[in-house]
PDB file as gemmi writes it, atoms N, CA and C in Angstrom:
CRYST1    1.000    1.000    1.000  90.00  90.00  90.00 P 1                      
ATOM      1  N   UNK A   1     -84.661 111.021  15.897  1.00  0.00           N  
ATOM      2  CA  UNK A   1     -83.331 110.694  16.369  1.00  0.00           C  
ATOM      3  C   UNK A   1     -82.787 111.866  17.177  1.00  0.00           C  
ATOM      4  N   UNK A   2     -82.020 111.854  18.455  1.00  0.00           N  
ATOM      5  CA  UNK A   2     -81.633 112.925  19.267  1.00  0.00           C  
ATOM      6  C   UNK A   2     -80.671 112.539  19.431  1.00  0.00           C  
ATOM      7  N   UNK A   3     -79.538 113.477  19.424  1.00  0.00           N  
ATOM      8  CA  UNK A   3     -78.177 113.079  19.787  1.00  0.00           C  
ATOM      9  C   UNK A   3     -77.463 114.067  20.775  1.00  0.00           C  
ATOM     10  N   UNK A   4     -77.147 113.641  21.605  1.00  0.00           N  
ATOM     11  CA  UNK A   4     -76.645 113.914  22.865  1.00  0.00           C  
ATOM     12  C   UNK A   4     -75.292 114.441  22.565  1.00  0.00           C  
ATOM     13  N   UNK A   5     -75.050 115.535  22.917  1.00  0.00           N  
ATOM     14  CA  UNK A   5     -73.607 116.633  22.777  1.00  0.00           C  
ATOM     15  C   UNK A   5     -73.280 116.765  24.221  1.00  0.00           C  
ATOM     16  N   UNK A   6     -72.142 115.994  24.507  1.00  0.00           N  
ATOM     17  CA  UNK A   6     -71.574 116.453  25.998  1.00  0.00           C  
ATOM     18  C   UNK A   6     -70.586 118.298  25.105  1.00  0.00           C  
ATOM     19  N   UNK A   7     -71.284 119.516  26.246  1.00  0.00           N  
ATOM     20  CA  UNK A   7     -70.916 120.859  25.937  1.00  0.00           C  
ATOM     21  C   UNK A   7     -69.648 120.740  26.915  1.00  0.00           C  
ATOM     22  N   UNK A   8     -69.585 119.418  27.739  1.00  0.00           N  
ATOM     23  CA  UNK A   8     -68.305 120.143  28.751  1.00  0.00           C  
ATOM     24  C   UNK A   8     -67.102 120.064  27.755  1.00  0.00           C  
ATOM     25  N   UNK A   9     -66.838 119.605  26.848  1.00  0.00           N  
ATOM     26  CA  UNK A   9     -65.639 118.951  26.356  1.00  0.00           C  
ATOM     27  C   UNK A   9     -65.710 120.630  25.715  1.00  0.00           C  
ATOM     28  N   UNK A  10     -65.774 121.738  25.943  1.00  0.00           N  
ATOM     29  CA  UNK A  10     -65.812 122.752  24.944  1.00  0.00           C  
ATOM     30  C   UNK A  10     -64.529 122.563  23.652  1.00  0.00           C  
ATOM     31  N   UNK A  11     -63.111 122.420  24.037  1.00  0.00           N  
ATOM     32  CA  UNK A  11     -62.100 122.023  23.202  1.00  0.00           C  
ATOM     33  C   UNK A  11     -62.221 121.738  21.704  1.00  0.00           C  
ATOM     34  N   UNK A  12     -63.408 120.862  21.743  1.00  0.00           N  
ATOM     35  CA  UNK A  12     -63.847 120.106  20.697  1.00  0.00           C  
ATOM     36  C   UNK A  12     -64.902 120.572  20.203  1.00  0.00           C  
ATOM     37  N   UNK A  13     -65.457 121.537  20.086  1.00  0.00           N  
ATOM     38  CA  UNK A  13     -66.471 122.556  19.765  1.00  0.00           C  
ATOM     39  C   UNK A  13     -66.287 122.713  17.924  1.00  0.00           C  
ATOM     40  N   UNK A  14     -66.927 123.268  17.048  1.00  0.00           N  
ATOM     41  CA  UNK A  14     -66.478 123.150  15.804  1.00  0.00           C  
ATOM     42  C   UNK A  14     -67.260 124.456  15.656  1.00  0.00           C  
ATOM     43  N   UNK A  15     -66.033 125.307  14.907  1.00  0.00           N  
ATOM     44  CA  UNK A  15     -67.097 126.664  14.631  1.00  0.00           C  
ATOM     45  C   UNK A  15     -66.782 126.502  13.350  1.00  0.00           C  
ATOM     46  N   UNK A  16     -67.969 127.741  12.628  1.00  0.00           N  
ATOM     47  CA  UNK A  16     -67.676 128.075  11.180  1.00  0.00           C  
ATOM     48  C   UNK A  16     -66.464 128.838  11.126  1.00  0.00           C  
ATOM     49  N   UNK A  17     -66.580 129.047  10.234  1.00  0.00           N  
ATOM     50  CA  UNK A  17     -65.329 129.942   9.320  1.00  0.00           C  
ATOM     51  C   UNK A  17     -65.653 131.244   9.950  1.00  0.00           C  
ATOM     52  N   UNK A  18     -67.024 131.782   9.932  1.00  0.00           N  
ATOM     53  CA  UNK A  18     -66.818 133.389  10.481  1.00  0.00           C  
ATOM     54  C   UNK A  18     -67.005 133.447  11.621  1.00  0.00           C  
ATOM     55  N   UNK A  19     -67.704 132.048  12.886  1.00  0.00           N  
ATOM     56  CA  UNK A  19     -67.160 132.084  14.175  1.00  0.00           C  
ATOM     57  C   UNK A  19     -65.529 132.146  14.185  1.00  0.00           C  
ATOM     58  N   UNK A  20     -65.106 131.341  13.676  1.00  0.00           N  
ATOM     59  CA  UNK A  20     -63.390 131.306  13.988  1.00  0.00           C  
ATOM     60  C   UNK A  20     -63.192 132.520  13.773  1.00  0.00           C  
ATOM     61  N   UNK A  21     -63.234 133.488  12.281  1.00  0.00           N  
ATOM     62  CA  UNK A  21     -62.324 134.704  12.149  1.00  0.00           C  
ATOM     63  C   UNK A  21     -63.363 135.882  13.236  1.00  0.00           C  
ATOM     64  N   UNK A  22     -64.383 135.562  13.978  1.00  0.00           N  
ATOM     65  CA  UNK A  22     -64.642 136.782  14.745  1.00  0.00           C  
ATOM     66  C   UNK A  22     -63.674 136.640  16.031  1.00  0.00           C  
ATOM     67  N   UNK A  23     -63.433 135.143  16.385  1.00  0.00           N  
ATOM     68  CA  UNK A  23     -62.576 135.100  17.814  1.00  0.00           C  
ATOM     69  C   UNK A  23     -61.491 135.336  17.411  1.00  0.00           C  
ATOM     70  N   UNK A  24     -60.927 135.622  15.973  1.00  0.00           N  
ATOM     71  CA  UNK A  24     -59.425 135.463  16.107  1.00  0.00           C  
ATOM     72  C   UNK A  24     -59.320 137.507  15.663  1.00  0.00           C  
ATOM     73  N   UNK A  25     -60.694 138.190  15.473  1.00  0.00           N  
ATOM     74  CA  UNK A  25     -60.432 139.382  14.823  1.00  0.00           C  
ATOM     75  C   UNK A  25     -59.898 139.418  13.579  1.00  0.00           C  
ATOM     76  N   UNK A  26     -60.566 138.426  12.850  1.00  0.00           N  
ATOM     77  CA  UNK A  26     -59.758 138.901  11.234  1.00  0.00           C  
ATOM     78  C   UNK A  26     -61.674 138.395  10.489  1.00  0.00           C  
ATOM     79  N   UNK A  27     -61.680 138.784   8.675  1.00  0.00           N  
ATOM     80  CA  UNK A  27     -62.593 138.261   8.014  1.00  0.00           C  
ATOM     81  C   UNK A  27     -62.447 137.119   7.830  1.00  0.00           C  
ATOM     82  N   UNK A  28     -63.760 136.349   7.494  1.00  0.00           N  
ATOM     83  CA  UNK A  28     -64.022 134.832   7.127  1.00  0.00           C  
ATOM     84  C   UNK A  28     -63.016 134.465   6.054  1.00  0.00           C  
ATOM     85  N   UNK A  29     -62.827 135.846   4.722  1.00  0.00           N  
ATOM     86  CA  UNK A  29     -61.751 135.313   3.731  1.00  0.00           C  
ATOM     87  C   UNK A  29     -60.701 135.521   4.282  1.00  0.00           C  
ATOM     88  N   UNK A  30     -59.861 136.093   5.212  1.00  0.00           N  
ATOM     89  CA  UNK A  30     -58.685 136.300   5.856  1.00  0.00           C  
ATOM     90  C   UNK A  30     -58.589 134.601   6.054  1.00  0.00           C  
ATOM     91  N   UNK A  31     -59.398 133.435   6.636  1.00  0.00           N  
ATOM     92  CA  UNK A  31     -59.217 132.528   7.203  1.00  0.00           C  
ATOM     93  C   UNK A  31     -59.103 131.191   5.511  1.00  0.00           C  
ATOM     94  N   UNK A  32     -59.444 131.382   4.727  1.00  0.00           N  
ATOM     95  CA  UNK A  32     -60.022 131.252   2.885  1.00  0.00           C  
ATOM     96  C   UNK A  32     -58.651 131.133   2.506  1.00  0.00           C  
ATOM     97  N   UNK A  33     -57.878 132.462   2.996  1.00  0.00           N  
ATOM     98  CA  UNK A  33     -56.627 132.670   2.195  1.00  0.00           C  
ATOM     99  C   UNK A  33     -55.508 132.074   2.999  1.00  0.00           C  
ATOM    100  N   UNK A  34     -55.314 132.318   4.287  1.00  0.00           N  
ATOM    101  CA  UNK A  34     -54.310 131.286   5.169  1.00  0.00           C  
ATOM    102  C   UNK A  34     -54.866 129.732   4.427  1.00  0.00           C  
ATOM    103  N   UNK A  35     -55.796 129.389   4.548  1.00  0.00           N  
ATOM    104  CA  UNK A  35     -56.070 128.014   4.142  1.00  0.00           C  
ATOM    105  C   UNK A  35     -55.270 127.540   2.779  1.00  0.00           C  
ATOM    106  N   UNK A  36     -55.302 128.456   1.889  1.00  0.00           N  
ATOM    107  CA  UNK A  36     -55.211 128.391   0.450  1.00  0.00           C  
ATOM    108  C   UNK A  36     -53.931 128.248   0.378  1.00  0.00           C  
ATOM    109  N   UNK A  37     -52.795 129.369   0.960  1.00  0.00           N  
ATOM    110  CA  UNK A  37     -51.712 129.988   0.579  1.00  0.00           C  
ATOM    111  C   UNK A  37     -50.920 128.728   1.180  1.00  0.00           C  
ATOM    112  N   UNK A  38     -51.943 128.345   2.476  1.00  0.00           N  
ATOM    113  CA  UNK A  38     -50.981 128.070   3.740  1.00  0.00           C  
ATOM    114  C   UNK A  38     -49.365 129.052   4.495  1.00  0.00           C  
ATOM    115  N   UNK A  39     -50.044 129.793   4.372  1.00  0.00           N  
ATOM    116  CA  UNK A  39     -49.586 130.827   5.983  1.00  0.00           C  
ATOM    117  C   UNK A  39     -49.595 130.567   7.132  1.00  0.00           C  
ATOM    118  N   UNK A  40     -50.128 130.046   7.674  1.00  0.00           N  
ATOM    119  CA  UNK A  40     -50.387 129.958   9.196  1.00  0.00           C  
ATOM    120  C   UNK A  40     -50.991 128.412   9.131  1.00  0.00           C  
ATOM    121  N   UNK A  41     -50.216 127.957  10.198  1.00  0.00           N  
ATOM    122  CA  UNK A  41     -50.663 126.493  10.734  1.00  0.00           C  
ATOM    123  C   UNK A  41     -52.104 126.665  11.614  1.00  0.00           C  
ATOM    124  N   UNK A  42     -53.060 126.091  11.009  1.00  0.00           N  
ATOM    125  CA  UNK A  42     -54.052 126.760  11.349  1.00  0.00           C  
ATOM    126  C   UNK A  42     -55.516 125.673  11.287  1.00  0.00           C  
ATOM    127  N   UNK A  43     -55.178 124.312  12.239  1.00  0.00           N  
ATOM    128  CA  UNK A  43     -55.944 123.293  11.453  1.00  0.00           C  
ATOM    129  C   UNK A  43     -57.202 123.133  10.832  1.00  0.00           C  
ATOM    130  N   UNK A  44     -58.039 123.018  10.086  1.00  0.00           N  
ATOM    131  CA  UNK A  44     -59.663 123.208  10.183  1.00  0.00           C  
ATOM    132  C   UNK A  44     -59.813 121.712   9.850  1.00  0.00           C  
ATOM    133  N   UNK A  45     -61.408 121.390  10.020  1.00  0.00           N  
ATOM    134  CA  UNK A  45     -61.801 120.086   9.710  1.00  0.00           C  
ATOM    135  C   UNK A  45     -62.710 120.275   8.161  1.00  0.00           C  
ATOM    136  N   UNK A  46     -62.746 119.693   7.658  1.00  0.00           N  
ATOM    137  CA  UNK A  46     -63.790 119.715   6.115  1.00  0.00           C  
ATOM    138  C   UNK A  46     -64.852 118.474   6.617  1.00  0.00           C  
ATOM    139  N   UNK A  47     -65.721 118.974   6.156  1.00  0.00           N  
ATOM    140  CA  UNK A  47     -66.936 118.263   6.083  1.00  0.00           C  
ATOM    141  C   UNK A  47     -67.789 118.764   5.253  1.00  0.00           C  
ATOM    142  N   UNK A  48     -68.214 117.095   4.044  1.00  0.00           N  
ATOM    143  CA  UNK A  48     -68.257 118.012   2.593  1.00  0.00           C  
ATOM    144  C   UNK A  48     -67.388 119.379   2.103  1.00  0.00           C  
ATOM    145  N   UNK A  49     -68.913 120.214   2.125  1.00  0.00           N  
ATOM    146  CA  UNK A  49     -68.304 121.622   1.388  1.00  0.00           C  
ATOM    147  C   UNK A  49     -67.559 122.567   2.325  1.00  0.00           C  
ATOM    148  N   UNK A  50     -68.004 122.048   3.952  1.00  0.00           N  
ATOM    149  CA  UNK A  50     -68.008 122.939   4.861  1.00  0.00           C  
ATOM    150  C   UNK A  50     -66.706 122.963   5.341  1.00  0.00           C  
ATOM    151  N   UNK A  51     -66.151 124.283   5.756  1.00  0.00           N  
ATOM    152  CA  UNK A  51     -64.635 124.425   6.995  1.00  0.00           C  
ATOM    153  C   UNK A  51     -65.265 124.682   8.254  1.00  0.00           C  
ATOM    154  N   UNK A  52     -64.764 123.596   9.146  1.00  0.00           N  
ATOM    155  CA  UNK A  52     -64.852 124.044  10.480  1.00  0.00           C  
ATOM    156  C   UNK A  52     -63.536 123.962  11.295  1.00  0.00           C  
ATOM    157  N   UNK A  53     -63.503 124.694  12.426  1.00  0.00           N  
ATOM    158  CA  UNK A  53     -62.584 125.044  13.335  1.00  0.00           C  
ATOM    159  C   UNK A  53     -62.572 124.851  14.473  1.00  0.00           C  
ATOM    160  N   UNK A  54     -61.594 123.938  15.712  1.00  0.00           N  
ATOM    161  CA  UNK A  54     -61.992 123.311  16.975  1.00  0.00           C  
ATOM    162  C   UNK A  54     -61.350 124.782  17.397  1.00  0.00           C  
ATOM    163  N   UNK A  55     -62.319 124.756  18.477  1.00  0.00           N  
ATOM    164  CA  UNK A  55     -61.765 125.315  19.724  1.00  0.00           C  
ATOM    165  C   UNK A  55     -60.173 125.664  20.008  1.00  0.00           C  
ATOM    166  N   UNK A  56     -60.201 124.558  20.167  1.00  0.00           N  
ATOM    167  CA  UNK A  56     -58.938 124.107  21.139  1.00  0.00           C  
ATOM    168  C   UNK A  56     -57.454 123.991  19.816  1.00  0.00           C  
ATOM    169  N   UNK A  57     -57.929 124.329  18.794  1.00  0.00           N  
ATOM    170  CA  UNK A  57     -57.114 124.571  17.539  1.00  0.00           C  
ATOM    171  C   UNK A  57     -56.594 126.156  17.214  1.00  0.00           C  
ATOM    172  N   UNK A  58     -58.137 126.673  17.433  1.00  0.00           N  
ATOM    173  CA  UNK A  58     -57.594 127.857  17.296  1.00  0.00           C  
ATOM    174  C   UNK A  58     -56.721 128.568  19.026  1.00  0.00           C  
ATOM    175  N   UNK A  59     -57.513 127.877  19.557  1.00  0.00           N  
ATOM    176  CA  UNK A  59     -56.555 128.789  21.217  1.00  0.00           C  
ATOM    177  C   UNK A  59     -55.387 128.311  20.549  1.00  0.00           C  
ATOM    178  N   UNK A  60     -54.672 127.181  20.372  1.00  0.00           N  
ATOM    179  CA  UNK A  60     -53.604 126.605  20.291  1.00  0.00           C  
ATOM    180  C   UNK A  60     -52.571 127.841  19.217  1.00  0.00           C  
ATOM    181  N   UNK A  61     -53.083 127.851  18.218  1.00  0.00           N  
ATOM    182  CA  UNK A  61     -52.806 128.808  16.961  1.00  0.00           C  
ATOM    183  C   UNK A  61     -52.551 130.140  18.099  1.00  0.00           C  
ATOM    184  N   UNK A  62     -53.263 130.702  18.898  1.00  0.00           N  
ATOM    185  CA  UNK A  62     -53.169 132.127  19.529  1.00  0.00           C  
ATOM    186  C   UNK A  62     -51.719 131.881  20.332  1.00  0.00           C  
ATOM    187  N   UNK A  63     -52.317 130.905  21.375  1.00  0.00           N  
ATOM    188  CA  UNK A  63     -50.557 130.748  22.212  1.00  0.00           C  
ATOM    189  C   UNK A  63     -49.337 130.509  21.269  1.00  0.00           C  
ATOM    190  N   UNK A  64     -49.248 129.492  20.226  1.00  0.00           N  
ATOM    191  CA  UNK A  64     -48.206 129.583  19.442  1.00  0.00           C  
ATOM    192  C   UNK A  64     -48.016 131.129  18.276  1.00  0.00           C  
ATOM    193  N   UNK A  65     -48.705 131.542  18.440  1.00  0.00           N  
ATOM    194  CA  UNK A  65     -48.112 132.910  17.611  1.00  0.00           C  
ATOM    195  C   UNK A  65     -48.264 134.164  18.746  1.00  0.00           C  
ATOM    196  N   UNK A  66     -48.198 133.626  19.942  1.00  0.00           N  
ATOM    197  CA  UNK A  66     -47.887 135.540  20.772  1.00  0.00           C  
ATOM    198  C   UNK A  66     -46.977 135.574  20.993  1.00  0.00           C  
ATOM    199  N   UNK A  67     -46.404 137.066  20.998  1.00  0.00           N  
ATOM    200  CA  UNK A  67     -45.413 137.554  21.172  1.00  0.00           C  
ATOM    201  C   UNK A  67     -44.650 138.026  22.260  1.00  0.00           C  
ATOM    202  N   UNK A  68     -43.792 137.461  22.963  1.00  0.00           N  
ATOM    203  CA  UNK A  68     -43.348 137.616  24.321  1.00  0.00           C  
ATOM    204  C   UNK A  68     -44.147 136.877  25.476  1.00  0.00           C  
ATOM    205  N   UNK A  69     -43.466 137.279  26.536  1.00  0.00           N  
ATOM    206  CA  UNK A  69     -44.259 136.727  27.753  1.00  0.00           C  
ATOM    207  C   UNK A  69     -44.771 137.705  29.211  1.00  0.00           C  
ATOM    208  N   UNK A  70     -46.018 137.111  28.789  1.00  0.00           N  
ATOM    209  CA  UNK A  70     -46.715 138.319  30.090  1.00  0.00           C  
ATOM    210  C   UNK A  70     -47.071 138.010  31.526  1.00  0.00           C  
ATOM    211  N   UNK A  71     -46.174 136.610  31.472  1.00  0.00           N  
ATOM    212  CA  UNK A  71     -45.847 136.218  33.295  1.00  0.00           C  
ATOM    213  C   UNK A  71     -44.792 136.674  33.631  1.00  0.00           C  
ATOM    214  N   UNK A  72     -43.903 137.867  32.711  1.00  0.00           N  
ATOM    215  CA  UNK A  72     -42.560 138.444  33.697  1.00  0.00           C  
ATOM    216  C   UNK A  72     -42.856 139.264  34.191  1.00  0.00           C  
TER     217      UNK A  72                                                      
END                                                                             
């Protein structure tokens, strides 16, 4: 069976837990404990045992938590 992944849609990409906390610069449990506490709006998907993280979830998470604006 072969299944065909269109890569253009990157958005929709699903990383692990320690892909996500290397792009965001924090540890895999840094991402464990936002989940847990709920701190940070921060969506992941479950599958089974697994956390994964879109793309286009975490950019989203970066633009909604920066600070100021760097088009002035």
């Amino acid at each position: 069976m072969t299944i065909d992944i269109n890569l253009k849609n990157t958005n929709q990409l699903l990383l692990t837990r320690s892909e996500a906390a290397k792009m965001l610069g924090v540890k895999p449990e840094t991402l464990a404990h936002w989940a847990c506490v709920g701190r940070y709006n921060l969506p992941y998907v479950k599958i089974g045992r697994l956390v994964k993280y879109r793309t286009s979830d975490i950019q989203n998470f970066i633009n909604n938590n920066s600070i100021g604006d760097n088009n002035e």
